[in-house]
C-alpha positions in Angstrom: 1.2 4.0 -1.1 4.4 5.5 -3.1 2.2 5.9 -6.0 -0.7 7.7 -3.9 2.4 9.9 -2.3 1.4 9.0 1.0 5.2 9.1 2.3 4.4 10.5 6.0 2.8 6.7 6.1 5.0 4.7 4.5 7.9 6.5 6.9 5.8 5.5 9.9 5.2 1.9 8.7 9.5 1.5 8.3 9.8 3.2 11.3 7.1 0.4 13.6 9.2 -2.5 11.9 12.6 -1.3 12.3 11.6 -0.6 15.8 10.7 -3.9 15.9 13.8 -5.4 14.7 15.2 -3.1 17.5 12.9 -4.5 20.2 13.7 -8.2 18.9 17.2 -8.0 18.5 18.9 -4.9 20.5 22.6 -5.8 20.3 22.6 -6.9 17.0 20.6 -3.7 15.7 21.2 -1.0 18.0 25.6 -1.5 18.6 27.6 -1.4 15.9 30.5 -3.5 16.4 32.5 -6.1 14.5 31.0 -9.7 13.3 27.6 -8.0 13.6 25.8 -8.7 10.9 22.1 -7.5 11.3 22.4 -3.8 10.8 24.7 -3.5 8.3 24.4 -4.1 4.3 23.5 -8.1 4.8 21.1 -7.7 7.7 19.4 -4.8 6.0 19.0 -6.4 2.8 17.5 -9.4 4.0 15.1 -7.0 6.1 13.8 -5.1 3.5 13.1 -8.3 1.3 10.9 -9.1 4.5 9.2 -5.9 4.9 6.2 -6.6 2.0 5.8 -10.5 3.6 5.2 -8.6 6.9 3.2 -6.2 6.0 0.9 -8.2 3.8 0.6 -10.8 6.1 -1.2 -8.0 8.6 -3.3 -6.8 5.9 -4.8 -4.1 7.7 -4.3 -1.0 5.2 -0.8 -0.3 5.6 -1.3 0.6 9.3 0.9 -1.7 11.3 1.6 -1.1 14.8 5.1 -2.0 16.2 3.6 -4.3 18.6 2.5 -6.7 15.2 5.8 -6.3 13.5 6.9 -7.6 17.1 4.7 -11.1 17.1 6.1 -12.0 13.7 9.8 -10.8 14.8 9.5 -13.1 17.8 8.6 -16.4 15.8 12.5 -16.0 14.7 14.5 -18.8 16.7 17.7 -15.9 15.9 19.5 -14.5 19.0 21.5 -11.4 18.9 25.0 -13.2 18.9 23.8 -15.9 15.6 23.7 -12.7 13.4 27.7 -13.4 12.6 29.4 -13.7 9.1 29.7 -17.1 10.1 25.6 -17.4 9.7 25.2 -15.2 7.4 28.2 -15.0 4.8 28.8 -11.5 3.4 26.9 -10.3 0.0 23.8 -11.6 -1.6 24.2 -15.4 -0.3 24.2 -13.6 3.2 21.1 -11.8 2.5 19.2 -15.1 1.2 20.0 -17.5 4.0 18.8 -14.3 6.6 15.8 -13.9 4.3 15.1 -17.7 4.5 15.2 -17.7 8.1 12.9 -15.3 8.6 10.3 -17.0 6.2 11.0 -20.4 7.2 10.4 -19.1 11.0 7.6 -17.2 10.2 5.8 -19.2 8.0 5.4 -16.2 5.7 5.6 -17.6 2.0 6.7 -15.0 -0.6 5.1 -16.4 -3.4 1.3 -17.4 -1.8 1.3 -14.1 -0.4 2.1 -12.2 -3.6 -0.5 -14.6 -5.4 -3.0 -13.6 -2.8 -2.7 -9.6 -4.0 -2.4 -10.5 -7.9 -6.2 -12.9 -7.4 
């Protein structure tokens, strides 16, 4: 899509799965307040690692309704108060054990899904 300069849909596709997050977790993403980890640099991070698993998971053309983003968002067993430093420790070891979560809950594996596009 980046290539193709198609940015008016890749904005709307970021903007149906952070909606999602929104929907999933409100507190955690929608207040900014201390030992909140989700929308800051951790949270974000481990979100956007996500994204492609997501979205290639649907497979529909790049066209992904908030409401799908929202069935894979709600197989996470994550509340809004577990998104704490405690969880998920600051930096890049944050970031992974967020990122495992969500695939681990999800059932959305990295690498079968990226050998699916390269077949």
């Amino acid at each position: 899509m980046f290539v193709q300069e198609r940015d008016a849909e890749i904005a709307k596709l970021m903007l149906n799965y952070f909606q999602a997050v929104a929907e999933r977790w409100p507190d955690a993403w929608g207040r900014r307040k201390p030992g909140i980890v989700l929308n800051r640099t951790t949270g974000y991070r481990a979100l956007m690692r996500f994204f492609p698993l997501a979205v290639l998971s649907i497979g529909r053309d790049f066209v992904v309704p908030t409401a799908e983003f929202r069935v894979i968002f709600n197989k996470v067993k994550l509340e809004d108060a577990d998104f704490t430093p405690e969880n998920f420790k600051p930096g890049s070891t944050g970031q992974r054990q967020l990122f495992d979560w969500l695939t681990r809950d999800t059932g959305l594996d990295e690498h079968s899904l990226w050998k699916n596009i390269s077949d």
